[in-house]
TIDOLO-881455 format. One record per residue (C-alpha): residue in three letters; x negated, y negated, z negated. Coordinates in pm, whole numbers, padded with zeros to 5 digits, always signed. Example, Ala and Ser with C-alpha at 12.3 -4.5 7.8 and 13.67 -1.06 7.14 Angstrom:
2
ALA-01230+00450-00780/SER-01367+00106-00714/
This chain:
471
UNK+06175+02319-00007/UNK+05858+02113+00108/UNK+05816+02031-00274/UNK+05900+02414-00395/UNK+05631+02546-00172/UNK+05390+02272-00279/UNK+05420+02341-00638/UNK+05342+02711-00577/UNK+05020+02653-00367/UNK+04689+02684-00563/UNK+04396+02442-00572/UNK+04081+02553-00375/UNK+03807+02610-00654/UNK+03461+02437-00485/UNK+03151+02601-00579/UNK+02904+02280-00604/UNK+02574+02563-00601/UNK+02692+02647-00253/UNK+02696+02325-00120/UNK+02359+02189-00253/UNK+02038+02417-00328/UNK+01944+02434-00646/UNK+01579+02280-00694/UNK+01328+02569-00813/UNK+01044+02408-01069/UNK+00707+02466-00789/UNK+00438+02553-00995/UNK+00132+02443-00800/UNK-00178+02705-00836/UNK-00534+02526-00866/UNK-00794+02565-00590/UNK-01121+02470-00474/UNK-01292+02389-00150/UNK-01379+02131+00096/UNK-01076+01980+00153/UNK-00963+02006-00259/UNK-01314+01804-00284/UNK-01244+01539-00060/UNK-00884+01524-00197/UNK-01054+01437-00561/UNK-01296+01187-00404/UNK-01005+01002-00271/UNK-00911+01042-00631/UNK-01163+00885-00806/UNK-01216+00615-00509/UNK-00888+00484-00506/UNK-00824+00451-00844/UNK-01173+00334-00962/UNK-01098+00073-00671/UNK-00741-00012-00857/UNK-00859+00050-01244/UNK-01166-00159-01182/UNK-01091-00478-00943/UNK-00903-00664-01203/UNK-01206-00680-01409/UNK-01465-00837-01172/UNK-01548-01196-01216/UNK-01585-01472-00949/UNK-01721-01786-00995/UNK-01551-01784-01369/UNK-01246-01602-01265/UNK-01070-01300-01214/UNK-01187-01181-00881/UNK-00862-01053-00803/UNK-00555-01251-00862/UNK-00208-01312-00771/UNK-00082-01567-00939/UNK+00227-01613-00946/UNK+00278-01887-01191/UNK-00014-02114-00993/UNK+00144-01976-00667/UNK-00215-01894-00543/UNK-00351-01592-00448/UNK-00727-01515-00539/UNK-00928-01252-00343/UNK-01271-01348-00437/UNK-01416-01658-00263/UNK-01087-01741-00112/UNK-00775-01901-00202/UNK-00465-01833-00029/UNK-00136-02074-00097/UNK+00217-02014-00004/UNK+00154-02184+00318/UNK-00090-01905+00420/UNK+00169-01598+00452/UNK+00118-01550+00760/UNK-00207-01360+00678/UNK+00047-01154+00422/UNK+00202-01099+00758/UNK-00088-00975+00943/UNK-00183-00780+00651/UNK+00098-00603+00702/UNK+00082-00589+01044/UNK-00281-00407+01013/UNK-00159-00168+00752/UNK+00164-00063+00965/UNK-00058+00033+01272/UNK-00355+00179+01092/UNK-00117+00401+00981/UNK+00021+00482+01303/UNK-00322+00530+01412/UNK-00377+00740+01183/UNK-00101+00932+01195/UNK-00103+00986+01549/UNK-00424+01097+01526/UNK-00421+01345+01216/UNK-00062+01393+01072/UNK-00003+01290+00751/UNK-00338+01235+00625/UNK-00262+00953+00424/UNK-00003+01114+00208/UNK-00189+01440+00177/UNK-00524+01189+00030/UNK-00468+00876-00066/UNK-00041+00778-00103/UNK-00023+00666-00436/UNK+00253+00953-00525/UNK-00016+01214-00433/UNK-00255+01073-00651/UNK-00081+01032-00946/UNK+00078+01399-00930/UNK-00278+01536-00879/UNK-00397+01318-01220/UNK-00080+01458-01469/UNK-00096+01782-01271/UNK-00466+01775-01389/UNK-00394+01719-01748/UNK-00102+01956-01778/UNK-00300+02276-01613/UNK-00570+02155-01875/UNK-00326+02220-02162/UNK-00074+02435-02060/UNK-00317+02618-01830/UNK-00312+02797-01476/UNK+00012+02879-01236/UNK+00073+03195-01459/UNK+00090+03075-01799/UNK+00259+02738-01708/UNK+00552+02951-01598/UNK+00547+03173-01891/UNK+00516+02872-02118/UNK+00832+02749-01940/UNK+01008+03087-01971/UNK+00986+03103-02327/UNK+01253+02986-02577/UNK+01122+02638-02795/UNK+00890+02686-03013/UNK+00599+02546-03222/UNK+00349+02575-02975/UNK+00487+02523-02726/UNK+00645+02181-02856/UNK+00304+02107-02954/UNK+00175+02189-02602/UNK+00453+01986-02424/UNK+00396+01647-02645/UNK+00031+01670-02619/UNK+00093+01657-02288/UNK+00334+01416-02245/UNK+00177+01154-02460/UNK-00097+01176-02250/UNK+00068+01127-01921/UNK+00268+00802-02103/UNK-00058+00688-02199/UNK-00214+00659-01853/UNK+00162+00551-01732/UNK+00128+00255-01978/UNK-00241+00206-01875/UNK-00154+00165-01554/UNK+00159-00034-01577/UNK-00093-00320-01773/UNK-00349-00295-01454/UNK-00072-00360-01250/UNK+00085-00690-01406/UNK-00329-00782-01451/UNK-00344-00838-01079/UNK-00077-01142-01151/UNK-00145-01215-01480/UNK-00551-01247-01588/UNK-00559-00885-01721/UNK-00777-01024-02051/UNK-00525-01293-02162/UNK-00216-01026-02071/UNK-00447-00803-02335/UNK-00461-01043-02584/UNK-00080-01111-02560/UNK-00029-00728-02597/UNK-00272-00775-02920/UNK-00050-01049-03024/UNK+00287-00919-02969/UNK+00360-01231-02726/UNK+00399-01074-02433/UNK+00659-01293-02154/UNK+00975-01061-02064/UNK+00867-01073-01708/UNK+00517-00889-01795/UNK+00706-00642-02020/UNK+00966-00547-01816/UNK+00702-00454-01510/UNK+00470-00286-01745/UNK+00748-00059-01871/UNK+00907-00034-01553/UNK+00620+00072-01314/UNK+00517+00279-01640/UNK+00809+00435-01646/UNK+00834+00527-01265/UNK+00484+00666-01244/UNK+00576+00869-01537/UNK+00883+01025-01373/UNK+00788+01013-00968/UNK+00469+01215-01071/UNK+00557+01392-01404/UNK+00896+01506-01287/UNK+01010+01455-00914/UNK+00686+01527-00744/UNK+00725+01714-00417/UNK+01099+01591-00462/UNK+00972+01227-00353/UNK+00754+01361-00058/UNK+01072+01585+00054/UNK+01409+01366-00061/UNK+01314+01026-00110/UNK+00994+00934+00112/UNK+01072+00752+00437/UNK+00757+00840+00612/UNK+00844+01245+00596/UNK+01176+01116+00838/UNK+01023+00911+01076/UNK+00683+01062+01144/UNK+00777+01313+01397/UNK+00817+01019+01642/UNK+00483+00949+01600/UNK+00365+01304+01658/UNK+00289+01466+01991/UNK+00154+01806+02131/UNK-00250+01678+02043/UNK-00195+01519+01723/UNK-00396+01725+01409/UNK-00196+01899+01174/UNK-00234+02181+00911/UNK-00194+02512+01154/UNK-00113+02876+01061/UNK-00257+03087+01400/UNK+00020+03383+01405/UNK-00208+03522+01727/UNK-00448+03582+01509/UNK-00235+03634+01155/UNK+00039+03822+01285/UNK+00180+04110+01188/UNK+00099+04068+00782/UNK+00001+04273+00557/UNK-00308+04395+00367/UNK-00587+04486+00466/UNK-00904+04648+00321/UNK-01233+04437+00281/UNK-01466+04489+00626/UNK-01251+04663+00824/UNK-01216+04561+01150/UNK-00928+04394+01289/UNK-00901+04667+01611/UNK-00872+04901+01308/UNK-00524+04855+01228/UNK-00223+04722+01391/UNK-00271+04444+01165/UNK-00313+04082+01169/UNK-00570+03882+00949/UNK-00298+03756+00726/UNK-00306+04007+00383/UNK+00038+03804+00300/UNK-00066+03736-00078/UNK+00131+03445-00048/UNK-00172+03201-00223/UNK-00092+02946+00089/UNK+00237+02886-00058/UNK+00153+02898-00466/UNK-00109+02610-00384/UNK+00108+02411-00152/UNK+00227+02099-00382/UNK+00555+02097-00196/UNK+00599+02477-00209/UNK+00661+02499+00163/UNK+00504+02830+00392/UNK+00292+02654+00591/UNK+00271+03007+00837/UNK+00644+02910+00932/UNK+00554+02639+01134/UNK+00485+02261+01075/UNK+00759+02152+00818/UNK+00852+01765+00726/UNK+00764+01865+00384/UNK+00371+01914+00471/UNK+00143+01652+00361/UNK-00137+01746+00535/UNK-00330+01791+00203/UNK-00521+02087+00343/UNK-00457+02311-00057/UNK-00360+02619+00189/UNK-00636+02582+00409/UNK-00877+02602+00131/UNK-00728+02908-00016/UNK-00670+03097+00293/UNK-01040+03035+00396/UNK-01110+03228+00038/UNK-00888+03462+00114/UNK-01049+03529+00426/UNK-01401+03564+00288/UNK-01276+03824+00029/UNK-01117+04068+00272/UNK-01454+03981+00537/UNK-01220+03807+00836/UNK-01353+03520+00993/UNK-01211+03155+00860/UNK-00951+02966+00965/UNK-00672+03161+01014/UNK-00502+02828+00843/UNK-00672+02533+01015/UNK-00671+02160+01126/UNK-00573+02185+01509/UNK-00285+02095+01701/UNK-00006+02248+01904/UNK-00152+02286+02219/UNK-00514+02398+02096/UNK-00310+02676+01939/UNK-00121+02739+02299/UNK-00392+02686+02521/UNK-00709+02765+02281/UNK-00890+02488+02268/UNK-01227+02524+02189/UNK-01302+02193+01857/UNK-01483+02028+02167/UNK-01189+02067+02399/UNK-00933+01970+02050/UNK-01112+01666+01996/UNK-01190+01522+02346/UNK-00742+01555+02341/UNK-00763+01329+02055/UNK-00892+01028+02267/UNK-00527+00958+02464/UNK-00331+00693+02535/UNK-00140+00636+02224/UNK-00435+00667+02027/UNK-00609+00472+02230/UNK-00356+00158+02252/UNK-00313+00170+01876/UNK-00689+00122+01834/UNK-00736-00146+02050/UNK-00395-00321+01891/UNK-00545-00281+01587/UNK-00880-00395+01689/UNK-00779-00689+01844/UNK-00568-00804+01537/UNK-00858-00746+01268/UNK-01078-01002+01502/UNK-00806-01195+01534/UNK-00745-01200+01153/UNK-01116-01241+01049/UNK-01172-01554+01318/UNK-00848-01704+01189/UNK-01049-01690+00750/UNK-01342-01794+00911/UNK-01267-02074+01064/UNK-01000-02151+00833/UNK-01038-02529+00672/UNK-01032-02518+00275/UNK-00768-02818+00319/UNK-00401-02864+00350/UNK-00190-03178+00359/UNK+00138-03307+00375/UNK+00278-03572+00447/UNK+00619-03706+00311/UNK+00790-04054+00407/UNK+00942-04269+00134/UNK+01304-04213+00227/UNK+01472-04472-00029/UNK+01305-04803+00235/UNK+01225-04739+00592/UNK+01059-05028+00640/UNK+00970-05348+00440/UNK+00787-05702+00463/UNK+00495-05743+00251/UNK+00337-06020+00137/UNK+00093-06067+00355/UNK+00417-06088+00623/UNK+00304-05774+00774/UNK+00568-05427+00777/UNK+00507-05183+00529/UNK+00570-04802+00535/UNK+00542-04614+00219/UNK+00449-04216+00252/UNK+00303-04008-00038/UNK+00020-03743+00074/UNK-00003-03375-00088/UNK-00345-03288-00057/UNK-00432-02950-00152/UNK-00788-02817-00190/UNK-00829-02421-00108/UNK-01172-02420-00164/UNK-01408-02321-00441/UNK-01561-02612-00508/UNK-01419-02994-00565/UNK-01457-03226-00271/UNK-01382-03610-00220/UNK-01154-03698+00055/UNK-01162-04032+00287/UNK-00809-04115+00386/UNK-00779-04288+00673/UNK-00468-04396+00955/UNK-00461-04456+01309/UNK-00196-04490+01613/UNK-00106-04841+01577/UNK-00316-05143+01715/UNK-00418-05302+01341/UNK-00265-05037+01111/UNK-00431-05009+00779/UNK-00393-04859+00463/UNK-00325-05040+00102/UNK-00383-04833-00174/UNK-00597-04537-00245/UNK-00871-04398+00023/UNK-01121-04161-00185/UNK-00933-03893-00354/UNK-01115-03610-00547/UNK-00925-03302-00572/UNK-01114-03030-00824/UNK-01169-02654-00632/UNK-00812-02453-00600/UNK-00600-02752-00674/UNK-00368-03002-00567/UNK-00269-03381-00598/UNK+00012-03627-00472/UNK-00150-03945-00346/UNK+00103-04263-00290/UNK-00025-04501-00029/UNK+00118-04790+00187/UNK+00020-04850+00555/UNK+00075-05197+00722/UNK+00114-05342+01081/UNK+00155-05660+01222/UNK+00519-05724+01307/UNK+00471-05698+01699/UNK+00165-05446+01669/UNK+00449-05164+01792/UNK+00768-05068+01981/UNK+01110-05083+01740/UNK+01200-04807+01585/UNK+00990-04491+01508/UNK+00612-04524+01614/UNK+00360-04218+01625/UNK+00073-04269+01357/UNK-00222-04028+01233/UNK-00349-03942+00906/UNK-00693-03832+00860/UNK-00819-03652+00584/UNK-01202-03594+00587/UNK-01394-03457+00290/UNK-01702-03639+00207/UNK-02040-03547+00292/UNK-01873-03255+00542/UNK-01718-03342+00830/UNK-01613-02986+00949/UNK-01337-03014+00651/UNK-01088-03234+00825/UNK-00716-03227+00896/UNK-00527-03471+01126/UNK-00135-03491+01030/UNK+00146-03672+01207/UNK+00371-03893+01098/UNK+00566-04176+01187/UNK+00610-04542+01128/UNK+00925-04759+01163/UNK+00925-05069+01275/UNK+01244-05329+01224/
């Protein structure tokens, strides 16, 4: 019966379009104005700062370097080795609360000027208004069925966004690999699979994260759009519609006065939200989409000067200079609080911290390693004999001589090398004995000291422990 009825019922049909939206290509309207100008500076900073660094020379090298291969990292005059990631660490550290700081402060600033996803959308964005042209014809271009021009409109276009992909791919892998030999193995056609798979593969997500995705990465796939509302409050800056002063919409002539009408100052044209690279309505309240990239504030401010209102009906401010009306005096005196204020003086206190540590940081490393195969052994001279081979490693810029040296046991000297010359930025293994007389010590493991001291400077000096068995 169970069975009977079972064969008779019907499978549910699921409509997949109700369950997910369907994404809606946002075609983002150009637009000038102070904020659109510091936008581009950011622009051209950023990437002149990228495109160019891997092309300055120190001291007969690339300025810039992380090589892998050498396992050194050069950042002009100094030399960092895998031993020094704990300033990768505090690197980070700085970055993570700088960007609270900032945050906290004014919103998303950093996505809406200088994240890296921003900046490349603005570039192809650039290129494909310049050959498709505006918001209008960009959608009608899009609406029409395939054909000549517009397949020579769309490859154009796309060959030009592959070739700054590509561009940039090679000034990525040039920060580990000198950028002129990786050009001359791209010249060649012997490029190493490791350099060809990151070209094409950071290539080929700038091409699609900015060509493609766009605001789908600042709304779907960014982590910082989830967790920045923690780092909000009630006084932090963020892109603000005034509905006191814009509410209700709806047009108005140019010069008449707002008592005139029952009328607010918004005209709702809508030019907030065609200009918005995320396609959000910024005058429905502060959205996880927003990046703080000020577009609507420029265009409402024209807006505004058209119909003769007063600017910034969509503003910088924050929630409760909106509530309370905050005069910019009043705003900003709210920004000095006690988050903002602890995250400064974190952050201050880790850049000195950070700066003390490179400058007083000795250009010399060492290690010490005890022959494990003998312990101990009588020489001929009828002392003991410890065997240890030294890794000296030289993080400066310049060669230096080194005077080895040992101390810690009554009589302890060394046989073997004691002047070492390491060239700038390298490394050498040094094999040396050290001998005591037989009752010089206590059994077993005694404490000794190696000294390392370049010569001619004695502020370039390490002291490293080690011990020294005696039978």
């Amino acid at each position: 019966m169970d069975q009977a009825a079972g064969s008779k019922a019907k499978a549910i049909p699921i409509n997949v379009d109700t369950l997910y939206e369907k994404h809606k290509t946002v075609y983002v309207r150009s637009v000038t104005g102070f904020f659109n100008n510091w936008r581009w500076a950011m622009v051209f900073f950023t990437q002149a700062l990228f495109y160019g660094l891997c092309w300055l020379e120190w001291g007969g090298r690339q300025a810039v370097l992380f090589h892998i291969v050498e396992r050194k990292f050069y950042i002009f005059g100094l030399v960092f080795w895998p031993q020094d990631v704990i300033y990768l660490a505090i690197l980070l550290v700085i970055s993570a609360y700088g960007l609270f700081l900032v945050t906290a402060v004014g919103g998303r600033l950093f996505c809406g000027y200088a994240c890296p996803q921003t900046v490349y959308t603005e570039i192809l964005l650039w290129i494909e208004r310049k050959i498709e042209g505006e918001r209008p014809a960009r959608m009608k271009l899009d609406a029409q069925p395939m054909n000549p021009r517009k397949l020579r409109l769309k490859l154009i276009k796309h060959s030009l966004w592959l070739v700054i992909a590509l561009w940039t791919g090679i000034t990525f892998v040039g920060y580990f690999t000198p950028i002129k030999d990786l050009l001359a193995a791209i010249a060649a056609f012997d490029l190493g699979p490791w350099e060809a798979f990151w070209i094409l593969f950071y290539a080929a997500f700038l091409y699609l994260m900015a060509g493609f995705l766009r605001e789908q990465v600042c709304k779907y796939m960014c982590p910082y759009a989830r967790f920045q509302g923690v780092m909000f409050d009630p006084d932090t800056l963020i892109i603000s519609y005034d509905p006191e002063r814009g509410e209700p919409r709806g047009l108005r002539k140019k010069g008449s006065a707002a008592t005139a009408q029952p009328l607010g100052d918004c005209v709702d044209c809508s030019i907030c939200v065609q200009v918005c690279p995320t396609g959000i309505d910024i005058r429905n309240g502060l959205q996880l989409e927003c990046i703080a990239c000020a577009a609507c504030v420029d265009a409402c401010d024209q807006v505004m000067d058209k119909v003769g209102s007063p600017r910034g009906l969509i503003r910088y401010s924050t929630e409760n200079a909106l509530a309370k009306h905050y005069t910019a005096k009043d705003m900003f005196a709210h920004l000095l609080r006690a988050r903002t204020l602890l995250y400064t003086s974190i952050l201050l206190a880790i850049i000195f911290a950070a700066v003390w540590s490179l400058t007083h940081r000795v250009p010399l490393k060492v290690d010490v390693l005890r022959d494990r195969s003998t312990l101990s052994r009588e020489a001929d001279d009828g002392r003991i004999e410890n065997v240890f081979r030294l890794h000296i490693s030289n993080t400066d810029e310049a060669k230096h001589s080194y005077v080895i040296s040992v101390s810690g046991i009554d009589g302890i000297d060394i046989v073997g090398e004691r002047l070492v010359e390491v060239p700038s930025a390298s490394s050498t293994t040094v094999a040396l004995s050290a001998r005591v007389e037989p009752g010089a010590g206590k059994k077993g493991s005694n404490q000794i000291f190696f000294d390392i001291r370049a010569e001619g400077d004695d502020e370039i000096a390490v002291r490293e422990k080690a011990s020294f068995f005696l039978p």
